[in-house]
VEXKEFI-929242 format. One line per field, with one value per residue (C-alpha): residue number from 1; residue in three letters; x, y, z. Coordinates in nm, 2 decimals. Last residue first. Example, Ala and Ser with C-alpha at 12.3 -4.5 7.8 and 13.67 -1.06 7.14 Angstrom:
<recs>
i = 2; 1
aa = ser; ala
x = 1.37; 1.23
y = -0.11; -0.45
z = 0.71; 0.78
</recs>
This chain:
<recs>
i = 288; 287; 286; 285; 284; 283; 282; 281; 280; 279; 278; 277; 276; 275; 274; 273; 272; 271; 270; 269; 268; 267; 266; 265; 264; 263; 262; 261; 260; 259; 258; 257; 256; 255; 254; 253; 252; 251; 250; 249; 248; 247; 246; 245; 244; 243; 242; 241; 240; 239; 238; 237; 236; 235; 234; 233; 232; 231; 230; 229; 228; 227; 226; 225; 224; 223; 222; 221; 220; 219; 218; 217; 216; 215; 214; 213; 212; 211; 210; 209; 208; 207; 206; 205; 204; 203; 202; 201; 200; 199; 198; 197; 196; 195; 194; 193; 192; 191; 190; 189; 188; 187; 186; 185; 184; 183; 182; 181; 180; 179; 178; 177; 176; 175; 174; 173; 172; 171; 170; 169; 168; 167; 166; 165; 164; 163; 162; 161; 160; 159; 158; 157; 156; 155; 154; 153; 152; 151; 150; 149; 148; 147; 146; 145; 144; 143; 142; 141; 140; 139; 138; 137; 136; 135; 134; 133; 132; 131; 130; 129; 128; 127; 126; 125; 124; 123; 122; 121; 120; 119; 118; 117; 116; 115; 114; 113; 112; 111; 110; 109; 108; 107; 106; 105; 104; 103; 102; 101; 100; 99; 98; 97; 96; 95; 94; 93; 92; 91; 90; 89; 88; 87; 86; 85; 84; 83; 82; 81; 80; 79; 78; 77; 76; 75; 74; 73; 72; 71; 70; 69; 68; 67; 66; 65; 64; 63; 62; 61; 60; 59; 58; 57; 56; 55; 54; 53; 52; 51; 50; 49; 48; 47; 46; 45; 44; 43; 42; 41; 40; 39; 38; 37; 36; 35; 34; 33; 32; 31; 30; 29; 28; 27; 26; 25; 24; 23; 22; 21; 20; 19; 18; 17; 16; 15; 14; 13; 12; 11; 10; 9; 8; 7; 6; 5; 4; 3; 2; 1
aa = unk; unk; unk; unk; unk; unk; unk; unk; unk; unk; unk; unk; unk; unk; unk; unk; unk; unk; unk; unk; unk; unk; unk; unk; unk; unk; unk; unk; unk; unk; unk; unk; unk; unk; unk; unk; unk; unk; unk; unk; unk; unk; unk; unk; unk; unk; unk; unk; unk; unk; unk; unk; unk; unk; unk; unk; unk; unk; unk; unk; unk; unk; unk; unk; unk; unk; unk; unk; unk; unk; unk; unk; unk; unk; unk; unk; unk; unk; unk; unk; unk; unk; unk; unk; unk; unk; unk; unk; unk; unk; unk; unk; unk; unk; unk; unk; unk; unk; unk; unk; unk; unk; unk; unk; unk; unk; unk; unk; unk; unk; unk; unk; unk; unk; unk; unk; unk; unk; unk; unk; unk; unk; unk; unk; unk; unk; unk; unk; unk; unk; unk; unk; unk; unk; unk; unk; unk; unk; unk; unk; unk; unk; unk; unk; unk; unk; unk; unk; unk; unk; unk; unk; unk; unk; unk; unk; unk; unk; unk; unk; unk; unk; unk; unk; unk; unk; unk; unk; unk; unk; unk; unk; unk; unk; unk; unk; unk; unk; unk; unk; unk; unk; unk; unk; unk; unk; unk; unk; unk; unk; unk; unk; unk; unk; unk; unk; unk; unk; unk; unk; unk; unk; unk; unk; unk; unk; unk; unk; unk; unk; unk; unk; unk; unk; unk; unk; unk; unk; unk; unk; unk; unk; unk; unk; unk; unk; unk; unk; unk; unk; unk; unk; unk; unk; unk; unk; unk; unk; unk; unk; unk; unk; unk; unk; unk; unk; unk; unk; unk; unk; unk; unk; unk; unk; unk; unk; unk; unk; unk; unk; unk; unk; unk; unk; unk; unk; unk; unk; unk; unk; unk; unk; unk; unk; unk; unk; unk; unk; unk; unk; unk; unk; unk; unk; unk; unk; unk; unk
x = 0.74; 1.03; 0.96; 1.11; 1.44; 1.71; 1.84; 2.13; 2.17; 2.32; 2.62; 2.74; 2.93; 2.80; 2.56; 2.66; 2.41; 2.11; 1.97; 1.64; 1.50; 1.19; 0.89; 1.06; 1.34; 1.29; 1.51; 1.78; 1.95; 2.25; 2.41; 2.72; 2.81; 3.13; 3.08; 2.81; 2.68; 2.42; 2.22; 1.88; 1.73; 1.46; 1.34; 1.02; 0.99; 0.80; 0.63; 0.83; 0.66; 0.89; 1.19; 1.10; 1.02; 1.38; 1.57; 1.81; 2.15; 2.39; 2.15; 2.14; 1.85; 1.68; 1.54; 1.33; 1.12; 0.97; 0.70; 0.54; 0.32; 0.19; -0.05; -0.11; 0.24; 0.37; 0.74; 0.88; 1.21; 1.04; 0.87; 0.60; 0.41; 0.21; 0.21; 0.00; 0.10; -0.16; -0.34; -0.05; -0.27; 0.03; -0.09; -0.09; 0.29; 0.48; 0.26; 0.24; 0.61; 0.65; 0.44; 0.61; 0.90; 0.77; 0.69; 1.03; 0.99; 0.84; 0.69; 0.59; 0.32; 0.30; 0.07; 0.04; 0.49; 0.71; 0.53; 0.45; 0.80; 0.90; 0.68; 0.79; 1.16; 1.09; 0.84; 1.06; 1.22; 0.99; 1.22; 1.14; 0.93; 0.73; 0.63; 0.29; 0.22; 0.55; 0.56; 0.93; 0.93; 0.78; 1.14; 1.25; 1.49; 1.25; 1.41; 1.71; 1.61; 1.42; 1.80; 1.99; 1.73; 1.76; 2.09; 2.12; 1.97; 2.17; 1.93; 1.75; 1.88; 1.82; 1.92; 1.58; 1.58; 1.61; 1.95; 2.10; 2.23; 2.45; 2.43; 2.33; 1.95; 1.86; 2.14; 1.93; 1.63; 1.85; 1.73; 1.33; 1.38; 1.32; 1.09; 0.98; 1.35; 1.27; 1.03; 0.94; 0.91; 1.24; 1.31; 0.99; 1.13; 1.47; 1.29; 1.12; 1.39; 1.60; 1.93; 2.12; 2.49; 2.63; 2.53; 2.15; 2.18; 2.37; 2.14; 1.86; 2.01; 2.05; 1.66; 1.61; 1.82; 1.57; 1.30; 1.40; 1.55; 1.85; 1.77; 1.49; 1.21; 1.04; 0.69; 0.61; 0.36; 0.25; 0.30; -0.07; -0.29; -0.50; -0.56; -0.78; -0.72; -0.33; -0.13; 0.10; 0.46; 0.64; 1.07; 1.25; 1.58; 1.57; 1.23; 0.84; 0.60; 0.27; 0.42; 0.76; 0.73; 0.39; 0.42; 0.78; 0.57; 0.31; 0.55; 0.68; 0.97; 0.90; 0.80; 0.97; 0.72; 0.91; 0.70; 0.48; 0.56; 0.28; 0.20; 0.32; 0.04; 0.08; -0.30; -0.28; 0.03; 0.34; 0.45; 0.81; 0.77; 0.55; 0.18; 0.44; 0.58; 0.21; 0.09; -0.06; 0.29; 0.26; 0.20; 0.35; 0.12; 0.23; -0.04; 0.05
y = 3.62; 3.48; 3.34; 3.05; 3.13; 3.39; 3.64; 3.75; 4.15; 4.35; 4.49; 4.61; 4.54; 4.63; 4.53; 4.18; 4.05; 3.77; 3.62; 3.40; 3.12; 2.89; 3.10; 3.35; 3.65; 3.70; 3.95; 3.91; 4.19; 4.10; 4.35; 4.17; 4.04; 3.96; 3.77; 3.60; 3.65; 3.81; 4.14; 4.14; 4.30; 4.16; 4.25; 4.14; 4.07; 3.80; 3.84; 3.73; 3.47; 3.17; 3.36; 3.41; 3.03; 2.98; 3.13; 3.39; 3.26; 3.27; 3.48; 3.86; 4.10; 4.40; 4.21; 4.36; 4.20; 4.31; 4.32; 4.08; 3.77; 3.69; 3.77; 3.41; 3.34; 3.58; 3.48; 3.20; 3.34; 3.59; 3.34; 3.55; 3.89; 4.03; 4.45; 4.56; 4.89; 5.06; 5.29; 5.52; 5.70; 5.81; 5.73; 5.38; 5.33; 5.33; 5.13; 4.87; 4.87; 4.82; 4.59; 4.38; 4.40; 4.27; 3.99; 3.88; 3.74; 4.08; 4.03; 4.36; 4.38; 4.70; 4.81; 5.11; 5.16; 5.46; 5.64; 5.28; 5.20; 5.50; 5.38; 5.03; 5.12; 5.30; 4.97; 4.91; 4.65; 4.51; 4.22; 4.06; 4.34; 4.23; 4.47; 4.49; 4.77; 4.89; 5.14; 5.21; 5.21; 4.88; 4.70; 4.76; 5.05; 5.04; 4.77; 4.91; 5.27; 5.06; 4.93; 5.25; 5.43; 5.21; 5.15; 5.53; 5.61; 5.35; 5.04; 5.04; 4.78; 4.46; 4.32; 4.28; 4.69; 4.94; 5.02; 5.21; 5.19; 5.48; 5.80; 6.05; 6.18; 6.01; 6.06; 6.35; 6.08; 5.82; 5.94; 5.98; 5.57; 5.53; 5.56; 5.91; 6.00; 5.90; 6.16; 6.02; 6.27; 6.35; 5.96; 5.93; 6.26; 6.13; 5.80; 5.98; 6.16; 5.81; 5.94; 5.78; 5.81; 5.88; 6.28; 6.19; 6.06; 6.34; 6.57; 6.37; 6.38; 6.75; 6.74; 6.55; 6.79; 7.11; 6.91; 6.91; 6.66; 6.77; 7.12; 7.08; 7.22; 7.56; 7.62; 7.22; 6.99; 6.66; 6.30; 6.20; 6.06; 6.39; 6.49; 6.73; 6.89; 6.89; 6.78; 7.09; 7.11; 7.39; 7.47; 7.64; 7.44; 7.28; 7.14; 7.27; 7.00; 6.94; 6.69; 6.58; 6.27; 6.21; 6.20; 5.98; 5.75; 5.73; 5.68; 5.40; 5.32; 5.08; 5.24; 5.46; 5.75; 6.09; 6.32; 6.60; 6.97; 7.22; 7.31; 7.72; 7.85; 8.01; 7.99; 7.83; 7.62; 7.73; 7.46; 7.36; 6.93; 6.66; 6.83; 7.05; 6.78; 6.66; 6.34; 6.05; 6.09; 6.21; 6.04; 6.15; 6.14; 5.90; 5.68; 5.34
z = 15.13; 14.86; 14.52; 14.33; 14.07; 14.10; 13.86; 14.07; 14.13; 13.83; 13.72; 13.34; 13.02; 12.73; 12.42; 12.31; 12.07; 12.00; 11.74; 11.79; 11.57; 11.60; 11.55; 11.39; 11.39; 11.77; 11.92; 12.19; 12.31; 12.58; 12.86; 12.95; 13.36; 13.43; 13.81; 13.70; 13.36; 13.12; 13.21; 13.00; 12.67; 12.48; 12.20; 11.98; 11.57; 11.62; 11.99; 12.32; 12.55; 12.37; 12.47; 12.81; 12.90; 12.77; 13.06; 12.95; 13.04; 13.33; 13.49; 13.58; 13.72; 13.61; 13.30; 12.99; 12.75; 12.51; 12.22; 12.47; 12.41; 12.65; 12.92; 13.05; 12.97; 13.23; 13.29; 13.42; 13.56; 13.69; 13.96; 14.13; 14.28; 13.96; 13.88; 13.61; 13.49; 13.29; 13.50; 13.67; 14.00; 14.11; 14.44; 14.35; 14.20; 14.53; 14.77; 14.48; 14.47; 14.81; 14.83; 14.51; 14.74; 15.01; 14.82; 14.67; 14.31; 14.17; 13.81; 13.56; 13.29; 13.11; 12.89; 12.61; 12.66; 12.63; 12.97; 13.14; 13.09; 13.33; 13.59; 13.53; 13.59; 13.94; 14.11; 14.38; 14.30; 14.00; 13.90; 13.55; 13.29; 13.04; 12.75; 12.55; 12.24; 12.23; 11.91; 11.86; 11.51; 11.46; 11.37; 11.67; 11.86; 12.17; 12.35; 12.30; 12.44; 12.75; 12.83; 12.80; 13.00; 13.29; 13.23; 13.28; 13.58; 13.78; 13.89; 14.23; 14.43; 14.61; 14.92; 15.07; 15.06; 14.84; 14.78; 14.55; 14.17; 14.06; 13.79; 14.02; 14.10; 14.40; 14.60; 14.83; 14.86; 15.06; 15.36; 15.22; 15.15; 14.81; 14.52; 14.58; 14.46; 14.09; 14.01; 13.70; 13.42; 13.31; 13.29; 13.05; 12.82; 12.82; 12.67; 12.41; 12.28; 12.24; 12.22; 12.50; 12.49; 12.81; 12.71; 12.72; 13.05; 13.21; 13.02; 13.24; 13.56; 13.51; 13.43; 13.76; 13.93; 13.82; 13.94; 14.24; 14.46; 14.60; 14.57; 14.83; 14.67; 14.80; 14.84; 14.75; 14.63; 14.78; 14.62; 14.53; 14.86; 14.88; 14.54; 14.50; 14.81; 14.74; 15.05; 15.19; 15.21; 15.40; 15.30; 15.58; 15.45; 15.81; 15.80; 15.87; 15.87; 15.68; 15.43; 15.35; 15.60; 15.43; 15.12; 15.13; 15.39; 15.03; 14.80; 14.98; 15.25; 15.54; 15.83; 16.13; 16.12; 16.21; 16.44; 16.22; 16.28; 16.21; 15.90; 15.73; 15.58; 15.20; 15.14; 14.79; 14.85; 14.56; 14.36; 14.30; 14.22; 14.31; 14.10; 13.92; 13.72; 13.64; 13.74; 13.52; 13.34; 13.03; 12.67; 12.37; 12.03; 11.80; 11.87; 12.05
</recs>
C-alpha cells in the first residue's frame, strides 16, 4: 500500500451538509417498513420534508449514493462524527490513520434510520438477528493493533470474521489494499451487501459462510480481525495468517479479553492480553 492516504469512495460532503443546486423543497414520501440498508436510509431521508425543516435531494450523478443534505440533522452530522472521533482519539487510540478511516465512514447509514441519532457514542447497537454493531472505539482499537506490525502498517490482505452489517469493513477498506470479510448469518451478509454497494467501495469482498473456517482460498492475510468471541482462536485462522501477521480477536465467555496473536514462523505463534471487552458468541455453521 503506498504511503499516500486513501479516501473513502465517497466524499464527506457527498452524505453530509451540502446545499441542493436548485434549493427545491420534495414532496413528502410515506415511511417504507423494510429491513435496514444504506439504500432504505437514502431513501427515507430523501425527497421529503421533516420536522427539523431539513430537504434532501438524490445527486444526479449519483443516484443510488447516500443523498446530500441542506441542513444535517445534528445527530448525525458530520460535525458529530468528528466528536466521535476526538472521543476515540482521547481513549487512547493514536493511530492517525485510523481516526482518519472512522472520520470518514458515515457510521449511522449502517443502521436502522431510528437508531441513527445514537450512532455516534461510544456503545455497541443492535442490528438485527441478535447481533450488534461494535462500540466506535474497539473498532478502532482493534484495526490500530492490527496495524502496529512489523511492515509499518502496510496491510496488503486482511480477513475479517462477522460482517454485521458491513461498518468495520468499510473502515478497513480505508487502512487496508483488500479486504476479505465472512458473514455466518445470511441476512446479515444482505444487509451488508445492501450497505456497502452504493458506496461504490471496490475492494471489499464480502463471502456468506463459516468464520470459524476462514478464507483459505484467499489466504494468507496480514490480519485477521474478529467481531465475535470464542473460547479460543480456532486453528484454521492461524494457519491463514502470513509470517509476521496479527490477529486480534475477543477471548472468553462470560470475561471476555481482547488477544493479539502474531505469527513468528511457520510453526510458532505468541500471543498477548490486550483488554477486557464484550462481544457476541463466535459460533460455528451458517444460518439462512
Amino acid at each position: 500500500m503506498t504511503e499516500k492516504s486513501k479516501r473513502f469512495p465517497l466524499s464527506l460532503s457527498s452524505i453530509a451538509e451540502k446545499t441542493p443546486r436548485n434549493g427545491a423543497r420534495a414532496e413528502p414520501q410515506r415511511k417504507v417498513a423494510t429491513p435496514q440498508t444504506a439504500t432504505l436510509n437514502a431513501s427515507q431521508h430523501s425527497k421529503r420534508t421533516v420536522t427539523t425543516t431539513r430537504t434532501v435531494e438524490v445527486p444526479r450523478k449519483a443516484a443510488a449514493a447516500p443523498v446530500a443534505t441542506e441542513r444535517a440533522t445534528p445527530l448525525v452530522s458530520e460535525s458529530v462524527r468528528k466528536a466521535m472521533t476526538a472521543r476515540v482519539a482521547k481513549q487512547g487510540v493514536k493511530d492517525s490513520k485510523v481516526l482518519a478511516a472512522m472520520d470518514a465512514v458515515p457510521r449511522h447509514l449502517f443502521m436502522e434510520p431510528a437508531l441513527a441519532s445514537q450512532a455516534y457514542i461510544d456503545a455497541s447497537l443492535p442490528i438485527g438477528y441478535h447481533q450488534t454493531i461494535s462500540q466506535p472505539y474497539i473498532v478502532a482499537r482493534m484495526i490500530e493493533v492490527m496495524r502496529n506490525n512489523q511492515q509499518g502498517g502496510v496491510l496488503n490482505r486482511v480477513l475479517e470474521i462477522g460482517t454485521g452489517c458491513g461498518y468495520q469493513a468499510a473502515v478497513l477498506s480505508l487502512v487496508a489494499k483488500e479486504v476479505y470479510s465472512i458473514e455466518r448469518i445470511k441476512g446479515l451478509h444482505e444487509l451488508a451487501k445492501a450497505n456497502l454497494r452504493p458506496m461504490r467501495v471496490a475492494n471489499i469482498r464480502l463471502h456468506y459462510g463459516d468464520g470459524m473456517l476462514g478464507l483459505p482460498q484467499a489466504a494468507p492475510f496480514d490480519g485477521i480481525i474478529l467481531a465475535a468471541a470464542g473460547l479460543e482462536v480456532p486453528q484454521a485462522l492461524l494457519e491463514q495468517m502470513t509470517i509476521g501477521g496479527r490477529l486480534v480477536a475477543p477471548v472468553g465467555e462470560r470475561h471476555q479479553v481482547l488477544q493479539l496473536i502474531e505469527r513468528v514462523s511457520k510453526f510458532e505463534w505468541k500471543s498477548s492480553t490486550l483488554e477486557d471487552c464484550h462481544f457476541v458468541p463466535l459460533r460455528p455453521g451458517t444460518v439462512t
